[in-house]
MARDRENBA-81326 format. One record per residue (C-alpha): residue in one letter; z, x, y. Coordinates in pm, 1 decimal. Each point is the difference from the previous one (the first is absolute). Example, Ala and Ser with C-alpha at 12.3 -4.5 7.8 and 13.67 -1.06 7.14 Angstrom:
<sites>
+------+----------+----------+----------+
! rest !        z !        x !        y !
+------+----------+----------+----------+
!    a !    780.0 !   1230.0 !   -450.0 !
!    s !    -66.0 !    137.0 !    344.0 !
+------+----------+----------+----------+
</sites>
This chain:
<sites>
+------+----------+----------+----------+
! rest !        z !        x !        y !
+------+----------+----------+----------+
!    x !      0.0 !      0.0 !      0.0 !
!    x !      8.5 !    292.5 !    217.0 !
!    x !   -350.5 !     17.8 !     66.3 !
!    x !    -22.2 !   -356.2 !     42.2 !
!    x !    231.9 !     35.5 !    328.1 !
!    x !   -152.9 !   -127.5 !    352.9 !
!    x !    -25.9 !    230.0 !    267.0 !
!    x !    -68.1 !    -86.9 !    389.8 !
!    x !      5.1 !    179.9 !    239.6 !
!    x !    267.8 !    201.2 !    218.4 !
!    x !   -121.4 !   -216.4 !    342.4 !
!    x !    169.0 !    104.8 !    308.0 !
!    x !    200.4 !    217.4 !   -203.8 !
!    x !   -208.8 !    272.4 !    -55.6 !
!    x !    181.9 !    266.5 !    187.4 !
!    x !   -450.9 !    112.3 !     84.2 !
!    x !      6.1 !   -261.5 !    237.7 !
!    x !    371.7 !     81.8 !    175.7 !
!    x !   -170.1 !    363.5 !     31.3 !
!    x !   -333.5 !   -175.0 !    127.2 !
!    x !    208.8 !   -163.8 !    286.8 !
!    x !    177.6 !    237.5 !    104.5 !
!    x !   -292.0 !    262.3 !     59.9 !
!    x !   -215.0 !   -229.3 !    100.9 !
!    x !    211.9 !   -164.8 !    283.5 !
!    x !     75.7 !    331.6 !     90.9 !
!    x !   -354.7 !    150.7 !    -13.6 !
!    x !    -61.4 !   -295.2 !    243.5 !
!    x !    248.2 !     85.8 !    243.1 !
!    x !    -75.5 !    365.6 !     25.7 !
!    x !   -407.9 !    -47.4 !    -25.2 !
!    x !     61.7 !   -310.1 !    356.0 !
!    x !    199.6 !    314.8 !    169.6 !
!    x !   -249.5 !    275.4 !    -92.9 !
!    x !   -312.8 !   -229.6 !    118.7 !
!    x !    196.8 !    -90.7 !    364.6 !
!    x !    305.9 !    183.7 !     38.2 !
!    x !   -133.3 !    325.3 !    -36.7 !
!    x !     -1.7 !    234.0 !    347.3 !
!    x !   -194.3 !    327.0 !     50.2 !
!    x !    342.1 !    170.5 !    -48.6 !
!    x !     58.0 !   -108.7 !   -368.1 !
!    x !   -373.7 !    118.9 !    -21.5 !
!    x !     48.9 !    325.3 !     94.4 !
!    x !    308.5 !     93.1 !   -200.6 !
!    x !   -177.2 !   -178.5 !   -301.4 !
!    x !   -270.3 !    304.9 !     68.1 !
!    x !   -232.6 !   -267.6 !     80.4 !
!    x !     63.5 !   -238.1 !   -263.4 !
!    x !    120.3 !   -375.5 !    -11.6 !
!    x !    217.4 !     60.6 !   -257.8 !
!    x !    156.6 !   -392.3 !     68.6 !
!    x !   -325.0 !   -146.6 !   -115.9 !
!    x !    -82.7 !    215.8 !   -289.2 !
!    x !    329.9 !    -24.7 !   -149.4 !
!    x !    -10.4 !   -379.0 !     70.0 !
!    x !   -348.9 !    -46.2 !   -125.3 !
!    x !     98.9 !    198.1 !   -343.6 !
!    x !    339.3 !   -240.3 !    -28.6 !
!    x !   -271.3 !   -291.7 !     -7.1 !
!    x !   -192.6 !    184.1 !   -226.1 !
!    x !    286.1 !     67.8 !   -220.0 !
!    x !    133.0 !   -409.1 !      5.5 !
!    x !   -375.7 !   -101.3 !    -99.0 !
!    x !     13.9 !    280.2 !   -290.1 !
!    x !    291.4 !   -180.5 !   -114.9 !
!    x !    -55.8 !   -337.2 !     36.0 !
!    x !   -372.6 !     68.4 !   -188.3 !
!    x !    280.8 !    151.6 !   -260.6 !
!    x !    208.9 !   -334.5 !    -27.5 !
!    x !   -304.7 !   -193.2 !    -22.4 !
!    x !   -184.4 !    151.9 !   -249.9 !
!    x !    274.0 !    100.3 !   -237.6 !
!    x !    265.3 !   -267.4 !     70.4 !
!    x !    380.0 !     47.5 !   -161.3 !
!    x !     67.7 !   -222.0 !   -284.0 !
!    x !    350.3 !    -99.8 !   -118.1 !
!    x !     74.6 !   -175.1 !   -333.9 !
!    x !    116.2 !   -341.0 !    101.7 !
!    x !    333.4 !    -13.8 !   -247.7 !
!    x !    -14.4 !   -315.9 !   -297.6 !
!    x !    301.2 !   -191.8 !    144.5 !
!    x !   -225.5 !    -29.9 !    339.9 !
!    x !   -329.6 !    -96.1 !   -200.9 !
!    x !    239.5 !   -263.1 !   -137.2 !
!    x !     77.4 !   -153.6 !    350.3 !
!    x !   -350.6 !     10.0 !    109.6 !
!    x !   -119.0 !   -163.0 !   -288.4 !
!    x !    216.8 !   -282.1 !     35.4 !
!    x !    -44.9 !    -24.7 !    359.8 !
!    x !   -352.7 !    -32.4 !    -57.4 !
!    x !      4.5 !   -293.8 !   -257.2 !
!    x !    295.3 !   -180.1 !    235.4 !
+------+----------+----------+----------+
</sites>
């Protein structure tokens, strides 16, 4: 019967999508400052370099990569038999 088990799947759960969030609300944030917030100061002691968009732009990059990751291998759970029970008999009530 072990085989026989039902699996869905981990949902909001998935600890991918927490990490997804995070980096990708903060990848937000930081690529907003580096497009208007930036000054010819920052500039110069960046050597030249936005570095507020290009580490912003690779946080999006980054929360895509892992959201392509939750979609296309999703985490299953076995649902245990005492639940199956109380959906099944939801279902016929």
């Amino acid at each position: 019967m072990g085989s026989d088990t039902r699996k869905r799947t981990a949902g909001a759960f998935d600890v991918r999508l927490v990490i997804a969030l995070l980096t990708g609300v903060y990848g937000a944030v930081i690529t907003v400052l580096g497009i208007g917030f930036v000054s010819d100061e920052d500039l110069a002691k960046a050597g030249g370099m936005n570095i507020n968009l290009i580490a912003g732009i690779g946080l999006l990059v980054f929360t895509g990569l892992f959201l392509l990751w939750v979609k296309l291998r999703p985490l299953t759970v076995p649902v245990p038999e005492d639940e199956e029970d109380d959906s099944s008999q939801s279902e016929q009530g």
